[in-house]
C-alpha positions, -999 to +999 in steps of 0.1 A: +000+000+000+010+035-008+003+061+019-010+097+003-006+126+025-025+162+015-015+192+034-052+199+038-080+194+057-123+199+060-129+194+025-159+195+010-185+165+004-180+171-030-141+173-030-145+146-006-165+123-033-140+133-061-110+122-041-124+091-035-137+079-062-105+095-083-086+068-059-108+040-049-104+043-015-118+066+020-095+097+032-092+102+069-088+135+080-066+146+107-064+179+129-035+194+104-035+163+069-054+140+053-046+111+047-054+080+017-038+047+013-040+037-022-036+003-039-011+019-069+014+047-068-003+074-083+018+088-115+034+127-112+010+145-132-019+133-111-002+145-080+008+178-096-034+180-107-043+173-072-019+203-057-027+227-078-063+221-079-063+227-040-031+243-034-021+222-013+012+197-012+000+165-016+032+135-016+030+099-017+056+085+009+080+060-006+070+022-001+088+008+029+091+039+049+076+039+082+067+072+100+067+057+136+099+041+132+115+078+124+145+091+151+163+110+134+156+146+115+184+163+101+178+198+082+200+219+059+197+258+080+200+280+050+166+288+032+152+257+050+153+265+088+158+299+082+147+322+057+184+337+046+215+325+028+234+336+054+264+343+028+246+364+006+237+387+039+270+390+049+281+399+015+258+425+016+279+441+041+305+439+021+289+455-011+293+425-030+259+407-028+244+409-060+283+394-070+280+365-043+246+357-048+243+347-081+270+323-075+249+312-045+220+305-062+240+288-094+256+262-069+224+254-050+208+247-085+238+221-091+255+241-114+287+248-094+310+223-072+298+233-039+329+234-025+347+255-047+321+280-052+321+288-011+359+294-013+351+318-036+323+338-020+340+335+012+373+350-009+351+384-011+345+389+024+378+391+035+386+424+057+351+426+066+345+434+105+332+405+122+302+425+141+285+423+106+281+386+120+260+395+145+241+424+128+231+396+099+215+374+129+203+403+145+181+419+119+180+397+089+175+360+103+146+345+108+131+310+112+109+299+084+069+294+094+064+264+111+099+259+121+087+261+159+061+240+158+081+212+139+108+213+163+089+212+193+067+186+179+098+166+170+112+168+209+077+153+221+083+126+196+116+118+212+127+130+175+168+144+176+173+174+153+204+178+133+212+213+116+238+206+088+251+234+067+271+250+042+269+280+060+289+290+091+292+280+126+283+316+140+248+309+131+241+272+133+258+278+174+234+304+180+206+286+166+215+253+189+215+270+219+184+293+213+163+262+200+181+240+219+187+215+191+210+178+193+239+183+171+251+209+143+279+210+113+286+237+098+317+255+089+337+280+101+350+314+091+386+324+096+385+357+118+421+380+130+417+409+147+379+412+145+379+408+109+371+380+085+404+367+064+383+358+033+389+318+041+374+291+061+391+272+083+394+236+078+375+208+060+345+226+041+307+210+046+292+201+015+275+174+001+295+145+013+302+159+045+266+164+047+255+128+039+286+113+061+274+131+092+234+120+088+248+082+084+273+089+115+244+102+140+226+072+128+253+054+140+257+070+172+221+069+181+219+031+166+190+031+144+190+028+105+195+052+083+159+043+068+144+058+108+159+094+096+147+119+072+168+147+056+150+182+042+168+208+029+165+232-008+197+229-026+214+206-045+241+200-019+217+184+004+210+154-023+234+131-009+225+130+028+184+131+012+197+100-009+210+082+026+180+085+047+145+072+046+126+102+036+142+129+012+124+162+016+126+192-003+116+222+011+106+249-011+135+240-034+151+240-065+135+223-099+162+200-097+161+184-055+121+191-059+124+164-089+149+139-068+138+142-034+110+116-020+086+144-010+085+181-018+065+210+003+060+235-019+031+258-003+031+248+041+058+256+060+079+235+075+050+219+101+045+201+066+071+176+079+052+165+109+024+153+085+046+132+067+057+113+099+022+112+110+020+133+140-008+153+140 
C-alpha cells in the first residue's frame, strides 16, 4: 500500500466524493493532513493536478518507509530553517551581494561544485568586520513558518534534530543554543583581529560531509538510516536526502524538488510533521 498525505483538511462533500472515487479508497482527515492509502502509486502529473487544484502539497511517501519508526531529522539551516542564505547577507555588508549571490543560487541549483564556489564567496569577504556577524542574525535572520512548531513537535516525539550546513558556525551555534537543538555542522570562518580573512578554516561541509554526518548520528544513536529523514533546498543536500529514509525538499530548486522523496511546496515546514504522522 501506498500512503498519500495532503497538506489539507475539511474538504468538501463534494471534494470529498472526487477524491475518493478518483482513488478507490476513503480519506481520513486529521487535525493538520489528510490522509489515503492507495492500492497503486499514483503517477506525477496526477499529484501535480491534485496540488494545484487545492493548493495544497499533496506527496505519496516512498514504499517501505515507516513514519513511527523515524529518530532522526536532520535539516539543511539555510533557506530551510531559516529564511536567509546567510552568505549572501553577509556579503551584503560587504557590497558585493548581487556578486556573491548569483554564485549562490547557481551552486544550490547544481551548477557549481559546492565546494569550490564557497571558497570563492568567502574569498570576497575578506577584511570585513566580524560585528557584521552578529548584525546579519540580529536583523535579517529569521526562522521559516512552522519551524517552531516542527521542532517542538519533533522533541515530544523523542525525535533528535540535526542542523547541517554550508553555512557557518556563527549561526548554526546560535541557533543550537536558542532552539536548543541535538547536534550541528557547519563551517567556520577564519577571523584575526575582528575581521574575517576571506577563508574558512578547515575541511568545508558540503555534500558529502553532509551525507557522512546524517549516516554517522545514525550510527551514534543506533537506528537505520531508513528511521531518519533529511529536508533541505539545494542541490548540496541530495546526498545525505539520498541516505536517509525520507528525502524532503523544502521549497527548493527544480532539480532536488524532482529527486527528493517528497517536496512542500506551499506549508511551512509543520508540513514535515504530516509526513511522519504526527498530528
Amino acid at each position: 500500500m501506498y500512503k498519500l498525505i495532503l497538506q489539507k483538511t475539511a474538504f468538501t462533500n463534494t471534494e470529498k466524493q472526487f477524491l475518493e472515487e478518483k482513488f478507490g479508497t476513503r480519506l481520513k482527515e486529521y487535525t493538520a493532513y489528510t490522509e489515503m492509502l492507495l492500492k497503486k502509486n499514483p503517477d506525477n502529473d496526477e499529484l501535480l493536478e491534485i496540488s494545484s487544484t487545492y493548493n495544497t502539497d499533496v506527496n505519496v511517501l516512498p514504499e517501505g518507509f515507516e513514519p513511527s519508526a523515524v529518530k532522526l531529522v536532520v535539516s539543511d539551516m539555510d533557506s530551510t530553517l531559516i529564511n536567509i542564505e546567510c552568505v549572501d547577507e553577509i556579503a551584503d555588508f560587504a557590497g558585493v551581494k548581487a556578486e556573491v549571490s548569483k554564485v549562490t543560487e547557481a551552486a544550490m541549483r547544481g551548477e557549481l561544485d559546492f565546494e569550490g564556489s564557497l571558497i570563492e564567496r568567502v574569498k570576497l569577504l575578506a577584511g570585513l568586520e566580524e560585528s557584521a556577524l552578529q548584525r546579519v542574525y540580529d536583523e535579517r535572520l529569521k526562522l521559516n513558518p512552522g519551524a517552531e512548531k516542527m521542532l517542538q513537535s519533533l522533541k515530544e516525539s523523542n525525535i533528535k534534530f540535526a542542523l547541517v550546513s554550508g553555512g557557518f558556525t556563527f549561526f548554526t551555534d546560535r541557533l543550537k543554543n536558542r532552539l536548543a537543538l541535538d547536534y550541528t555542522l557547519s563551517n567556520t570562518l577564519e577571523r584575526v583581529n575582528g575581521k574575517l580573512t576571506g577563508a574558512v578554516v578547515g575541511n568545508i561541509v558540503g555534500a558529502e560531509a553532509k551525507a557522512a554526518f546524517l549516516l554517522e548520528k545514525c550510527q551514534e544513536l543506533n537506528i537505520l538510516p531508513s528511521q531518519a529523514v533529511a529536508i533541505g533546498d539545494g542541490a548540496n543536500d541530495l546526498k545525505m536526502m539520498s541516505e536517509a529514509g525520507l528525502g524532503v525538499a523544502y521549497h527548493a530548486k527544480p532539480k532536488v524538488q524532482k529527486e527528493a522523496d517528497c517536496a512542500l511546496n506551499y506549508s511551512g515546514l509543520e508540513g514535515l510533521l504530516s509526513l511522519l504522522s504526527i498530528d
